[in-house]
N, C-alpha and C positions, 0 to 999 in steps of 0.2 A: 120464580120466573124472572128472567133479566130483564130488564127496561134501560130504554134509554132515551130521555126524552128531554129535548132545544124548547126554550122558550126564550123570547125576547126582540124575535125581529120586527120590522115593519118600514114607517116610508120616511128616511130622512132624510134632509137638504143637503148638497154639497158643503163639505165642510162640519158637518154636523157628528155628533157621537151615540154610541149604541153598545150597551152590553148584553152579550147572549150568555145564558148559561144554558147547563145542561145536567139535569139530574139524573142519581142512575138508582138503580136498586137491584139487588139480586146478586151483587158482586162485591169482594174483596177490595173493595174503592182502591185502597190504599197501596196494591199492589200491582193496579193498571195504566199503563201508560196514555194519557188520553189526549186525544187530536180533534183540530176541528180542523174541516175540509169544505169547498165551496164549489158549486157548478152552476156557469151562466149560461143562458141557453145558448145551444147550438155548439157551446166549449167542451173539454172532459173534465171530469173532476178534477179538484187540484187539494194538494198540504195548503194549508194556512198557517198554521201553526200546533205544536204538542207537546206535552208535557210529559216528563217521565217520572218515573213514581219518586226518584228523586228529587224529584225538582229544577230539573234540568229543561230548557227551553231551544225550539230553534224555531222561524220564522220563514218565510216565502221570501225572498226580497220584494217582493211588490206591497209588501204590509210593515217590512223592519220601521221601526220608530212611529211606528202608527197604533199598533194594533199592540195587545198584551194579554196572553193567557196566564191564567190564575188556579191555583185549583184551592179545594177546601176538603182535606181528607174527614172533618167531624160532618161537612154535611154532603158528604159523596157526591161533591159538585163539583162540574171544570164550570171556568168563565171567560169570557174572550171579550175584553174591551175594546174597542174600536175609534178610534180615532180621527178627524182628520178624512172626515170619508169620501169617496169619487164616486162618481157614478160607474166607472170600471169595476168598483168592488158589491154591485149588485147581482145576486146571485143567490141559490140557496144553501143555505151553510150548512153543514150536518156535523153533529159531533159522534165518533168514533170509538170505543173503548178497547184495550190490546190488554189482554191478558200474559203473564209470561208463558205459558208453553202456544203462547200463539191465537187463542181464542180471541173471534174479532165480533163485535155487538155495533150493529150501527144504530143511529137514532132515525126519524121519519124526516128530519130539516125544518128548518125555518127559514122563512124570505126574509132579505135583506132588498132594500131599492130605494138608491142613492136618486135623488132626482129633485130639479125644480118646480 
């Protein structure tokens, strides 16, 4: 059975830092492309950022030089560091797994809420 499961959000200050990760199971870690994505209310989902089984990175512009995804193929974990936070980037984050012929696994989310 696949899983996909975000841990790590919750309530931090402007300015403040938060790493999500996101453990999987059931899959070929190493062979998956993984993404985290964000939806604040009333918005549509959006990319955040994703990693490819290379290692290769791209970013949202509204997160470059903020934010930094990581992955760790021995413990079939992505990680999305966060930096520098606004209250624009509250929201819940979900991370995503892309198989190569296409198969997509998403996770249930975690809050994120940037706030005084």
């Amino acid at each position: 059975q696949v899983q996909v499961v975000e841990s790590g959000g919750g309530l931090v200050q402007p300015g403040g830092s938060l790493r999500l990760s996101c453990a999987t199971n059931g899959i070929i870690f190493s062979l998956y492309t993984m993404a985290w994505h964000r939806q604040a209310p009333g918005k549509q989902r959006e990319l955040v950022a994703d990693i490819t089984r290379g290692g290769s990175t791209r970013y949202a512009d509204s997160v470059k030089g903020r934010f930094t995804i990581s992955r760790d193929n021995a413990k079939n974990t992505v990680y999305l560091q966060m930096n520098s936070l606004k209250p624009e980037d509250t929201a819940v984050y979900y991370c995503k797994a892309v198989g190569p012929a296409g198969y997509e696994r998403w996770g249930r989310g975690t809050q994120v809420t940037v706030s005084s």
